[in-house]
N, C-alpha and C positions, 0 to 999 in steps of 0.2 A: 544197394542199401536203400529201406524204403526211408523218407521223410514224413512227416505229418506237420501242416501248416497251420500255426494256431489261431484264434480271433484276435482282435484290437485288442477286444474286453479282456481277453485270458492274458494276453499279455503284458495288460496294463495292470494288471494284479499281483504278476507274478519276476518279471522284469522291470517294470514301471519307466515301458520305453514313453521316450518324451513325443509328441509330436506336435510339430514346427509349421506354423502358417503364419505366413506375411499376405495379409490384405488389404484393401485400404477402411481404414475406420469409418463407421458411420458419422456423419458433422452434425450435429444440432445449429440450427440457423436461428440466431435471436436479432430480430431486425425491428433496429427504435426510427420511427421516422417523425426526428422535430418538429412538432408546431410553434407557430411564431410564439415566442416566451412573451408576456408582459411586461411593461415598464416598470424597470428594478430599482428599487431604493440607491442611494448613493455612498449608503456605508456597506452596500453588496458587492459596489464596483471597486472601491478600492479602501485605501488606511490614509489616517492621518500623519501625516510623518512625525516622528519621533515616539508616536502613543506605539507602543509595541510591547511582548513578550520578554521576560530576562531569563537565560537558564542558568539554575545552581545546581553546584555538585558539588557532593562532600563525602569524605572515607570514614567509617564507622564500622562497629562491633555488631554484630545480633549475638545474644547468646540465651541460655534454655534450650538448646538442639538439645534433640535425645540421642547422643552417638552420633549426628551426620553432621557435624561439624566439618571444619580444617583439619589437615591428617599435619603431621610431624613435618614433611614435605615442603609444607606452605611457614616458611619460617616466619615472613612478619605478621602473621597472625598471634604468634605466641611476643613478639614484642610489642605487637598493639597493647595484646593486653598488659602484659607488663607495665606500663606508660601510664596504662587506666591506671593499674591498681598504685599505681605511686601517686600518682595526682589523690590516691584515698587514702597515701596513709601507710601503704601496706608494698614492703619493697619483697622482690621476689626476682630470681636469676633465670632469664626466659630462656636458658638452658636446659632447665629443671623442670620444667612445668609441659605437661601433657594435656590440654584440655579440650577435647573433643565437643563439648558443646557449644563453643565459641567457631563463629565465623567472620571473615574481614568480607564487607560487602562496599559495592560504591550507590551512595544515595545521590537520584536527579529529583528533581522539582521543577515548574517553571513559575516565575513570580509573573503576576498581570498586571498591566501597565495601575498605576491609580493604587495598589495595592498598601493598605494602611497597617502600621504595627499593631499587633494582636489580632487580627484575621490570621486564619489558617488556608492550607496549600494542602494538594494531595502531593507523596512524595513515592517515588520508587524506588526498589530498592533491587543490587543483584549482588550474587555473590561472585567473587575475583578471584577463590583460592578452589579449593577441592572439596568444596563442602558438595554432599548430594543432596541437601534437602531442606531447607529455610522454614519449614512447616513449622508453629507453635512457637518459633525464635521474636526475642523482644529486641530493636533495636534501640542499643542504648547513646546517650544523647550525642547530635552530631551536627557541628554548625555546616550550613550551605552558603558557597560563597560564589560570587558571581566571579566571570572573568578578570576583571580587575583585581580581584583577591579581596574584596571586601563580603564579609559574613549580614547575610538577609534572611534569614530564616534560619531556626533550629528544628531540628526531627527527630522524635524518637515517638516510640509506641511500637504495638506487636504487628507482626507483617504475615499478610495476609497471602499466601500463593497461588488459591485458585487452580489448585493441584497438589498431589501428593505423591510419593515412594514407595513402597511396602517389602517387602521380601527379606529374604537370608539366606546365604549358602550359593550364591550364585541367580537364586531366582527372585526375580523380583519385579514390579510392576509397577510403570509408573503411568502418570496423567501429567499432560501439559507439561508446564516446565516449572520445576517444583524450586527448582535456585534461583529462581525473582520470584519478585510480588510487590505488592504494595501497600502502601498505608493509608488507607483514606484518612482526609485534614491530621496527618500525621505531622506536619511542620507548623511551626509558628514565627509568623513573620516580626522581624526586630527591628527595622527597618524601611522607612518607606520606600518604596520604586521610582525612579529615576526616572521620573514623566516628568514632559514640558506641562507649565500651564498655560491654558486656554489663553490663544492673544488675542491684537487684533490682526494679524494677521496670520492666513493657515495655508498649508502646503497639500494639500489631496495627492496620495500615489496610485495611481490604477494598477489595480492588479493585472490588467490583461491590457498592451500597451497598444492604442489605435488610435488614429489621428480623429476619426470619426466621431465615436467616443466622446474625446477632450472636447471636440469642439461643442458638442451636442451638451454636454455640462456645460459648459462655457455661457453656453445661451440660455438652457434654463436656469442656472442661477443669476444673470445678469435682468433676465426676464422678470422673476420673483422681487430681487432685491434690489436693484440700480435705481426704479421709479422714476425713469424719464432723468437722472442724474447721472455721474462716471460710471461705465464698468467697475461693477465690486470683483470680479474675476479674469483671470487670464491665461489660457493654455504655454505653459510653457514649451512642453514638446508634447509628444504620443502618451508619455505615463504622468505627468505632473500637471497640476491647475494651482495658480495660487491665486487667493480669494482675502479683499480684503476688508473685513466686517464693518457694516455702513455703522452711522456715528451713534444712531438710535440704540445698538447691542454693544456701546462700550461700557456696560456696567454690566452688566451681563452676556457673557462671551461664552456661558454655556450652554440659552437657550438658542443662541442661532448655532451652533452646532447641530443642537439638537433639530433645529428645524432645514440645517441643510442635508443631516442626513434620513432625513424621510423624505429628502427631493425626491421626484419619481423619475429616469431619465429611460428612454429606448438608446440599451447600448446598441453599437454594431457589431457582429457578429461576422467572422470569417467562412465561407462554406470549408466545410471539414468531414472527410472519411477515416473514418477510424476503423483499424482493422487489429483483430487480438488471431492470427492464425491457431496460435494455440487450441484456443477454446472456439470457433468457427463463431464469433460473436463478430457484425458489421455495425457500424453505426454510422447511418447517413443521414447529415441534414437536412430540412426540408428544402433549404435553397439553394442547395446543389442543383447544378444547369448541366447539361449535356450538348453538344454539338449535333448537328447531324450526322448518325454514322449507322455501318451495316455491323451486326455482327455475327461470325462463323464460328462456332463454338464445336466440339469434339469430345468426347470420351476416351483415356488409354487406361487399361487396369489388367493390373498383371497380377495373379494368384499364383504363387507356388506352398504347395501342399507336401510337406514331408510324412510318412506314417514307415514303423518298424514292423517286420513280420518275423516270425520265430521261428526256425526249421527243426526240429528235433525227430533225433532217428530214432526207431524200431529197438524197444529193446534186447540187450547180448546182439547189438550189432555192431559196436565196435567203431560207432559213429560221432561225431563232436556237435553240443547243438549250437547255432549259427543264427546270427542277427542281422537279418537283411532287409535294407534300406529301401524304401518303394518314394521316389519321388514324379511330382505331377505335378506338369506348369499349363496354369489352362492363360489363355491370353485373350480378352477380348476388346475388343474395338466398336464402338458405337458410332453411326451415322451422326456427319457435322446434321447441327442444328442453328437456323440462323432468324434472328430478328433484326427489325429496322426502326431505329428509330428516326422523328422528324424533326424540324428544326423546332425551339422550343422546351423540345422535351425536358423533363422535371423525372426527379431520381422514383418518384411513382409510378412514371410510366416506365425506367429501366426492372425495377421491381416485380411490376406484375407481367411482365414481359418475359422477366428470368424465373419466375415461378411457373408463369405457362409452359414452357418448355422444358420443367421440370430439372434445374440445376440446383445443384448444392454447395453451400457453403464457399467448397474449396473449390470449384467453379467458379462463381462471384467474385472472390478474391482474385485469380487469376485473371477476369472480365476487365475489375475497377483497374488494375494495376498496367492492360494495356490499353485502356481506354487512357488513363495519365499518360503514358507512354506513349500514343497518338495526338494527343493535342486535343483532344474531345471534350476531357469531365475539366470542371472549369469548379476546380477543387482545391484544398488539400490534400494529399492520403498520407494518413500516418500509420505505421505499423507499430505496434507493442507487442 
């Protein structure tokens, strides 16, 4: 029985065999290397205690959907509205009632510390039940209450998705995610925000907790405002300073805020490698230090290549035709490559070291991680 062996191509047209290659990805190498930052404001480095964010959340109606409402499914959709239409007047058995253009959505907000009644909030808005599509829906009015359960704002207006649905019959097309959105200054605040006011005395929280840091505030505000009198400040630990406003700014306790938070301070910074394996992104400091050390680096990279070939016999031969598998494992091995660094060394000279010798990415990552693992890189490495 003769055979005849087909191409890739012919095969891929007419069998539409699959073929299988596992190889290693090519890395994209994005490499930041920090220059010393400039002396940061002090409302950069941390918060004033108690001025902070409130979050509201409140359960509401959107309705005007054209059909992508709540289905029957979502039962307290139909007793929301029930609820509404009684609060208007208008009693109705949410048994009875089928209304597809209404959706139950939960609205967020966050109120800003200093926040005055009659200012407005942007508010967000998603839907809870089965609705597909919050597109052209109005949400109708809905108090936001903070955790405590007290009502700070109210929200309604039409909501915006920033996407949409389209289809029927099974097909259909969507963009983004069309059951949230939002309302820009869709809320209106009823209530003022639960901020301390200005004392004379204040609590500074560092965002980033370092002893260093605290102290280094410590001194330039004592420097500015003490004048040869007591310390106006005092580190409490690594995240807190408290400061206490000299006698000249007790009638005004909002201009030396103001003038402490345009102090200019040199925070401290930790040396830190950040590694995203994912996406071959490194990010090294500029004062990251290195030990003396050798290094022997190698390449292992294994190709296996699957492809299908088709046999088909002669025909009136009585023959079956037949799919057979052609696999191919190529293996190669790269000669070690070694650099030396000296004592000293700075992540620039590891850099242009592992670029001369032409490593990538996921070399690099594997370098840093046993360099940490010797005792060398005189770091952090953090992996995301």
């Amino acid at each position: 029985m003769s055979h005849r062996s087909l191409t890739v191509a012919a095969q891929n047209q007419r069998l539409r065999a699959a073929r299988v290659s596992k190889r290693y990805a090519a890395w994209m190498l994005v490499l930041l290397l920090a220059a010393p930052l400039p002396a940061a404001r002090l409302k950069d480095l941390g918060n004033w205690e108690g001025v902070r964010d409130n979050q509201l959340v409140g359960y509401g109606l959107v309705v005007g959907l054209a059909g992508t409402g709540d289905k029957r499914q979502t039962v307290f959709s139909a007793q929301s509205l029930t609820n509404l239409l009684e609060r208007m007047g208008v009693t109705v058995n949410p048994a009875a009632i089928q209304v597809r253009n209404t959706a139950s959505v939960m609205v967020t907000a966050t109120l800003p510390p200093y926040a005055q009644p009659g200012n407005r909030i942007d508010t967000h808005v998603a839907a809870v039940g089965d609705a597909t599509n919050l597109q052209g829906g109005l949400l109708v009015l809905t108090p936001l209450k903070a955790a405590d359960g007290q009502v700070f704002a109210a929200a309604q207006g039409p909501v915006v998705t920033g996407g949409f649905s389209a289809g029927r019959g099974g097909n259909t097309q969507s963009l983004n995610h069309p059951t949230a959105g939002r309302i820009p200054n869709g809320a209106i605040i009823e209530k003022t925000a639960p901020s301390p006011a200005p004392s004379s005395r204040l609590r500074l929280q560092l965002r980033q907790a370092d002893f260093t840091t605290a102290a280094r505030i410590v001194e330039a505000i004592n420097k500015k405002f003490s004048e040869g009198g007591p310390a106006v400040a005092k580190a409490e630990n690594s995240a807190l300073v408290t400061i206490d406003a000299p006698a000249r700014y007790s009638t005004h306790p909002v201009q030396f805020v103001s003038e402490l938070e345009n102090l200019a301070v040199d925070a401290d910074r930790r040396a830190r490698i950040v590694i995203n394996e994912r996406t071959g992104t490194i990010v090294l400091g500029k004062e990251v230090r290195i030990a003396p050390v050798a290094i022997l680096h190698g390449a292992l990279s294994v190709e296996i290549q699957t492809t299908y070939d088709v046999s088909q016999p002669a025909p009136l031969s009585g023959g079956r035709t037949t799919v057979t598998p052609q696999t191919n494992v190529d293996v190669k091995e790269e000669k070690a490559k070694s650099i030396m660094l000296k004592n000293g060394a700075t992540v620039e000279d590891l850099v242009k070291s592992l670029t001369a010798i032409g490593s990538t990415p996921r070399d690099i990552i594997a370098i840093l991680q046993n360099l940490r693992a010797a005792g060398a890189l005189e770091a952090e490495l953090e992996v995301i």
